[in-house]
C-alpha positions as CSV (number, residue, x, y, z in Angstrom):
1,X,154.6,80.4,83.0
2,X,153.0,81.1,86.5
3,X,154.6,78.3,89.1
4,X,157.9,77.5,89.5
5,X,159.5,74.8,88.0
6,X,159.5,72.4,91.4
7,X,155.8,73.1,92.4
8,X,154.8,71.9,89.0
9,X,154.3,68.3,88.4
10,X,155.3,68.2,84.9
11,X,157.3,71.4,83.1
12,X,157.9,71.4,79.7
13,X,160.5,73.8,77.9
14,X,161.0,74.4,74.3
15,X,160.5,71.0,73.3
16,X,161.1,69.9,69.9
17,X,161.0,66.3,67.9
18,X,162.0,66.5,64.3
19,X,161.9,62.9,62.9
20,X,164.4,62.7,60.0
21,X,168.3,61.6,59.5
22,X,169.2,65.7,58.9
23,X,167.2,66.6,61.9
24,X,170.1,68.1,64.4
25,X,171.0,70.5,61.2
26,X,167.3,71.3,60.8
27,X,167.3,72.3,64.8
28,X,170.1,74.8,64.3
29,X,168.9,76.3,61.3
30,X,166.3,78.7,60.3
31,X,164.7,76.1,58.4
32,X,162.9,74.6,61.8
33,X,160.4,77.5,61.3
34,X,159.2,76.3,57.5
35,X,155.8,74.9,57.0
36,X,155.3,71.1,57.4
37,X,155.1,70.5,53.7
38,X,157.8,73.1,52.8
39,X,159.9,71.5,55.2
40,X,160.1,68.0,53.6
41,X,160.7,69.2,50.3
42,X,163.2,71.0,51.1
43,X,165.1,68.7,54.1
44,X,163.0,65.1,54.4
45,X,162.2,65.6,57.6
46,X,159.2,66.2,59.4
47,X,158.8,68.5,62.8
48,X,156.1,66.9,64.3
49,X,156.4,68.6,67.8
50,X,158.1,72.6,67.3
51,X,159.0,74.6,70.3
52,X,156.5,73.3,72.8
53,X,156.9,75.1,76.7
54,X,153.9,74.4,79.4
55,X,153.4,73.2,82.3
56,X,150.5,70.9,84.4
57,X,150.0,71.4,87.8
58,X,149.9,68.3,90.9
59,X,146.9,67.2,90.6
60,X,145.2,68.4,87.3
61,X,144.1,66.7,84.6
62,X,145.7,68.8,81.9
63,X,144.2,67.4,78.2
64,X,146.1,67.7,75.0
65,X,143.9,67.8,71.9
66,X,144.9,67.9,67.8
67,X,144.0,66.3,64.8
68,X,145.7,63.5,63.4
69,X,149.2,64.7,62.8
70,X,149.3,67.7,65.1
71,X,151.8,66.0,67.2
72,X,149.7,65.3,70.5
73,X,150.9,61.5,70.6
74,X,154.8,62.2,69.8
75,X,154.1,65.0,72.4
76,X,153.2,62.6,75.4
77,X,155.5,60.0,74.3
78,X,158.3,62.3,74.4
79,X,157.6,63.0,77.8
80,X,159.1,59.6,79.3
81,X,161.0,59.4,76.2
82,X,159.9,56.4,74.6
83,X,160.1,59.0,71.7
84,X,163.6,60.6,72.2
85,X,163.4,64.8,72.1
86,X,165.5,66.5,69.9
87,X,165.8,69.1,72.0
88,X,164.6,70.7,74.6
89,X,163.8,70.6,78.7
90,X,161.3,67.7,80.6
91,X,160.7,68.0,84.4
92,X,158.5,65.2,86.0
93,X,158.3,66.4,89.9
94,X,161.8,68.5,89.4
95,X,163.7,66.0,87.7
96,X,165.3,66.5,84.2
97,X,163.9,63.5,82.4
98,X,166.8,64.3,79.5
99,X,169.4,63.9,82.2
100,X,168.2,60.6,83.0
101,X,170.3,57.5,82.6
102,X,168.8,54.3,81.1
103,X,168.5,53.3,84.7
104,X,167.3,56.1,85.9
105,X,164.5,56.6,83.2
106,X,163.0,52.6,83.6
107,X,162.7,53.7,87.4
108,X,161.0,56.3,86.5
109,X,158.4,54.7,84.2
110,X,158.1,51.7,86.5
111,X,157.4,53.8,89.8
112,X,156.5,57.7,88.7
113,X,154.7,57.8,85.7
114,X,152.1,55.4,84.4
115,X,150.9,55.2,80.5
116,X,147.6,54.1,79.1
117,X,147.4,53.1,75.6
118,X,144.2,53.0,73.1
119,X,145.7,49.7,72.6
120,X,145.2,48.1,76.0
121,X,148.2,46.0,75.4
122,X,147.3,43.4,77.7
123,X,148.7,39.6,78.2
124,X,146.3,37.3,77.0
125,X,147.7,34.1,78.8
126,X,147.4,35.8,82.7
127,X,144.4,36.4,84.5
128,X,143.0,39.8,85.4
129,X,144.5,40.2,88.8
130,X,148.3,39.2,86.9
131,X,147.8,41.7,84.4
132,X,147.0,44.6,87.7
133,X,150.1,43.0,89.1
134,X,151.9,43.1,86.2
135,X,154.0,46.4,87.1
136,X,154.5,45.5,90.6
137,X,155.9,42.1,89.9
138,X,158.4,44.1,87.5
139,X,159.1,45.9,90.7
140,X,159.7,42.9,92.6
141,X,157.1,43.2,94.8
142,X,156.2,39.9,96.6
143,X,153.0,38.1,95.0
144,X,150.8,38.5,98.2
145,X,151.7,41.9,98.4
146,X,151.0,42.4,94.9
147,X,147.9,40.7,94.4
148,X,146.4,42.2,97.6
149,X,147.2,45.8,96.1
150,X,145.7,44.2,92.3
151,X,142.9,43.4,94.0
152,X,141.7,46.7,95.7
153,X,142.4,48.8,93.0
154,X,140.1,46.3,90.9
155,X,137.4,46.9,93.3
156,X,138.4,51.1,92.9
157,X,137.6,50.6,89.0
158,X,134.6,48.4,89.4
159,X,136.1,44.9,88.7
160,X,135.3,43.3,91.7
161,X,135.2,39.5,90.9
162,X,137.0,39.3,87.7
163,X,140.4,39.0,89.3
164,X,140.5,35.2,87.8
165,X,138.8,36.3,84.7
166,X,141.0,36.1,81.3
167,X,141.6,39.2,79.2
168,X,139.7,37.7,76.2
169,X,136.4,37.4,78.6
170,X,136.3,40.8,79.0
171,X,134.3,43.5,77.0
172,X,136.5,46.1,75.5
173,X,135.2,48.4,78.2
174,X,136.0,46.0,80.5
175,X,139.3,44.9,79.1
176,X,140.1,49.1,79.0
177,X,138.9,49.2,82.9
178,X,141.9,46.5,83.5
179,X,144.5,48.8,81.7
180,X,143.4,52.0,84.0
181,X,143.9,49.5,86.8
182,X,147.1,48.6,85.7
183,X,148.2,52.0,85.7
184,X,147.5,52.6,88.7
185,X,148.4,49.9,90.5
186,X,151.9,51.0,90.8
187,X,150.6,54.0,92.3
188,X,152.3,56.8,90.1
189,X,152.5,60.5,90.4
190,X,151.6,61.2,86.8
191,X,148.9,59.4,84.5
192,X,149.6,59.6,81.2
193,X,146.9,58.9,78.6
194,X,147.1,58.5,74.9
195,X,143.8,58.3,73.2
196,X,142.9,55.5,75.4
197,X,139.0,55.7,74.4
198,X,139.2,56.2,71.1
199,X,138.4,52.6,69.8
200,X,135.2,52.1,71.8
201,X,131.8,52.3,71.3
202,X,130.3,55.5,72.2
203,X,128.0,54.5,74.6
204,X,131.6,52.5,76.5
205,X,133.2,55.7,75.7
206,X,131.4,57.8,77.7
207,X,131.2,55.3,80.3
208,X,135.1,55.1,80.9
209,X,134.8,59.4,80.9
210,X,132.8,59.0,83.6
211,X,135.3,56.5,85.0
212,X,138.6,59.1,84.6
213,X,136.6,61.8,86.6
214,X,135.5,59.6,89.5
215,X,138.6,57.9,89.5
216,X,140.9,61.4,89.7
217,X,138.3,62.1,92.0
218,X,139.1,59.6,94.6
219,X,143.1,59.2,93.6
220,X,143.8,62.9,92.8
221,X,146.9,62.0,90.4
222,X,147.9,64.4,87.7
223,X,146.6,63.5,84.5
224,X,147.8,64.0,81.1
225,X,145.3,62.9,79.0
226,X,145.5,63.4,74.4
227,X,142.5,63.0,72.3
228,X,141.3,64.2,69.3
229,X,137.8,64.7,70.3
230,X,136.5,68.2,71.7
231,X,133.9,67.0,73.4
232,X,136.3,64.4,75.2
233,X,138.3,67.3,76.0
234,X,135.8,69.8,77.3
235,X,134.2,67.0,79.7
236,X,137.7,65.7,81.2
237,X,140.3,69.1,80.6
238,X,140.7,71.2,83.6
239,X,143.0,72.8,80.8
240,X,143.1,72.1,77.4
241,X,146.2,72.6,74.9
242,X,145.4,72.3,71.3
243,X,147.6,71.7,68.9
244,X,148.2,72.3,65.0
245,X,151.3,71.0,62.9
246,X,153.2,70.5,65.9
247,X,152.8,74.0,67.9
248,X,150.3,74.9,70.5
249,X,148.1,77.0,69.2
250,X,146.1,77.8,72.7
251,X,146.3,76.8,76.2
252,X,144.1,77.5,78.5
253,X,140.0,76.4,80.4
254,X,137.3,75.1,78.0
255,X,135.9,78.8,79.1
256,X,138.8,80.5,77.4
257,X,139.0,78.2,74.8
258,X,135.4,78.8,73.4
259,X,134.9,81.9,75.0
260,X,138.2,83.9,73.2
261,X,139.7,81.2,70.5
262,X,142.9,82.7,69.6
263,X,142.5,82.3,66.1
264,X,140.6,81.5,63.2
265,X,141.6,77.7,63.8
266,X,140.4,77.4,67.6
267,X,137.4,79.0,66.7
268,X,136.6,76.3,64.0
269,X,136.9,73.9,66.5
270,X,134.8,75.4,69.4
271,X,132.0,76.8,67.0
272,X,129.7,73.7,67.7
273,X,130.3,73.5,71.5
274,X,127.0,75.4,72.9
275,X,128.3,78.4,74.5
276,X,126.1,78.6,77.9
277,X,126.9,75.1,78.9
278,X,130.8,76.1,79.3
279,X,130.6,79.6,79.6
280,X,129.8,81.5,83.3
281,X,128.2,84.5,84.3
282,X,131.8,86.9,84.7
283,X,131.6,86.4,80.7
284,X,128.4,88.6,80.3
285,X,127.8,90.3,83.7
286,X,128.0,93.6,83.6
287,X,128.0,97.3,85.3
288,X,124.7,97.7,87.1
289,X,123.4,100.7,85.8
290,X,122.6,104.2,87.8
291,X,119.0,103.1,90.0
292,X,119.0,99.2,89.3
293,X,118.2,97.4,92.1
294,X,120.3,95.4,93.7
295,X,118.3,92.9,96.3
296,X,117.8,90.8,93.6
297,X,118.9,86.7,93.2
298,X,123.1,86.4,94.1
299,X,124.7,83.7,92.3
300,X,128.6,83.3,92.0
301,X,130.5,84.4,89.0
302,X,131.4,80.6,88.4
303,X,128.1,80.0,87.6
304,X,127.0,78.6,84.0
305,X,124.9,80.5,81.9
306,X,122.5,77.9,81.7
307,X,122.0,77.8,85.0
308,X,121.0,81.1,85.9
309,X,118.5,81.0,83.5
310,X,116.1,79.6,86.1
311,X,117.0,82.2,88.6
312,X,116.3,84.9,86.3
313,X,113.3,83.3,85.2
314,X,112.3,83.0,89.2
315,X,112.4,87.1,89.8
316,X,111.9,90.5,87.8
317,X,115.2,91.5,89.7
318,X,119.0,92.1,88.3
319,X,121.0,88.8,89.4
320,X,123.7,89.8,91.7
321,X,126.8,88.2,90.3
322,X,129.6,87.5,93.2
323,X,133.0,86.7,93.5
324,X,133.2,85.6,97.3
325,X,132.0,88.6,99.1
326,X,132.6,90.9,96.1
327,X,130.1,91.8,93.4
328,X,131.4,91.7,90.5
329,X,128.4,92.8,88.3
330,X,124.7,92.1,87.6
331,X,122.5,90.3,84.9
332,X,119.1,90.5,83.8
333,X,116.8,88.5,81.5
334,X,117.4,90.7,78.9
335,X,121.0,90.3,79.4
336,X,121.1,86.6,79.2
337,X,118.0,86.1,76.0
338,X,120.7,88.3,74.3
339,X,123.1,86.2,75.0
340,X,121.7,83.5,74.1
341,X,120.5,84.6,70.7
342,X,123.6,85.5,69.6
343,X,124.9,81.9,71.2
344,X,122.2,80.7,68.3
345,X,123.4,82.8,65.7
346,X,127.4,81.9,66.2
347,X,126.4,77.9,66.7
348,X,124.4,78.2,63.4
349,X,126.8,79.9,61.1
């Protein structure tokens, strides 16, 4: 899977989560591999998370996405086990999480790993900085200490001077801004985030997008973040997993995801998504041909397609597509109205 198990920030390995009392006779038999529906008939139980392996790298935000029942929620909840595994291997930072005693795994969740909930799960009765404090005071950090530390990561998520506010005073923008604080108040390696958005208006919504990019901008902590909404996930996933019936059906950039679904299913999902606005120029560059000049525009190969369209538009010449110092290819207008026609076409159908 690329990096080695220490240098990644979270490895999973062969996960599975089979909810049901037969489900450790399910595991070792060959009915683990049945359908969803065939499955229940047959045993009562339900596999709602079925031989799951990846990994997310310090640092990324790595986005899990699935509609309801595809197992992204019992996924990330497995993770710190507040949903117990049925099998299989969790590393946070190197450490088996499955080894874990009791102890072991409420240090973890109270120091290393951070969750934030669509439900923001507040406490009504304490003030704003108390609720930001809230993790720290389980700690036993003293209260100056705490609420100094409350306070400036209000200020980091655009609260400054509702520290005394109460929860109920709060829009539910607001009120989600104070979880996110929370969170990160303890200051955690890993950020996990299960459909935190997803009861907000859209307008809010896309606000506290914005928020998660500026904020992993400035902190840099790895992210795990699960939605069901693509357009979440393309604006927030360095990577994207998506899920179906429990398995992962794909894993890999919004590029690769719309650019080469893996199946019928991924496909479905991407078909909407408007192809130049995610894909880049190494998708359609090509061979220059025997003569073509080359002293036309350079752009690098990470550029979108919908950004070179001005370039093209500013000279007659092939667009010298670079990797670094390399070239890896060249585009012209025609190259890029065909494109984009077909882009048409497959949004369309």
């Amino acid at each position: 899977m690329g990096d080695s198990p220490d240098s990644a920030a979270i490895t999973v390995e062969g996960l599975w989560k089979i909810f049901g009392s037969r489900a450790q006779k399910v595991l070792d038999s060959e009915d683990r591999h049945l359908d969803q529906a065939a499955l229940r008939e047959k045993t009562g139980c339900t596999a709602a998370v079925r031989d799951v392996s990846f990994e997310v790298r310090p640092g990324e935000v790595f986005v899990v996405m699935g509609l309801s029942g595809s197992g992204k929620s019992t996924l990330v909840r497995c993770l710190t086990r507040l949903i117990e595994p049925s099998a299989g291997e969790i590393r946070i930072g190197g450490e088996d999480i499955g080894r874990a005693s009791p102890a072991r795994l409420r240090e973890i969740r109270r120091h290393r790993v951070s969750m934030v909930f669509q439900h923001f799960g507040l406490l009504p009765h304490r003030k704003v900085i108390d609720n930001v404090a809230y993790g720290l005071e389980i700690q036993g950090t003293a209260k100056a200490a705490r609420h100094a530390r409350a306070a400036e990561i209000l200020s980091l998520v655009g609260l400054d001077g509702y520290a005394d506010a109460y929860p109920d005073q709060l829009s539910g923008g607001m009120q989600q801004r104070v979880g996110l604080a929370r969170a990160l108040a303890v200051d955690p390696q890993v950020m996990l985030f299960d459909e935190p958005f997803s009861a907000l208006d859209p307008l809010i919504r896309r606000d506290m997008q914005a928020e998660v990019i500026r904020l992993h901008r400035e902190v840099g902590k790895t992210m795990v973040f699960i939605t069901h909404d693509l357009s979440e996930a393309l604006k927030l996933g360095e990577r994207i997993a998506i899920m179906r019936a429990g398995s992962i059906v794909q894993l890999g950039t919004a590029e690769e995801l719309v650019g080469a679904p893996a199946d019928d299913y991924v496909a479905d999902f991407v078909r909407d998504v408007p192809r130049s606005h995610v894909l880049t120029l190494r998708w359609i560059c090509r061979e220059p041909e025997p003569g073509e000049p080359l002293d036309g525009p350079v752009l690098p190969a990470t550029t979108l397609i919908m950004d070179a369209i001005g370039a093209s538009s500013a000279s007659s010449r092939p667009i010298r597509v670079v990797d670094g110092d390399d070239l890896v290819g060249v585009v012209d207008r025609v190259d890029l109205l065909t494109f984009l026609s077909d882009a048409d076409v497959t949004v369309q159908a």
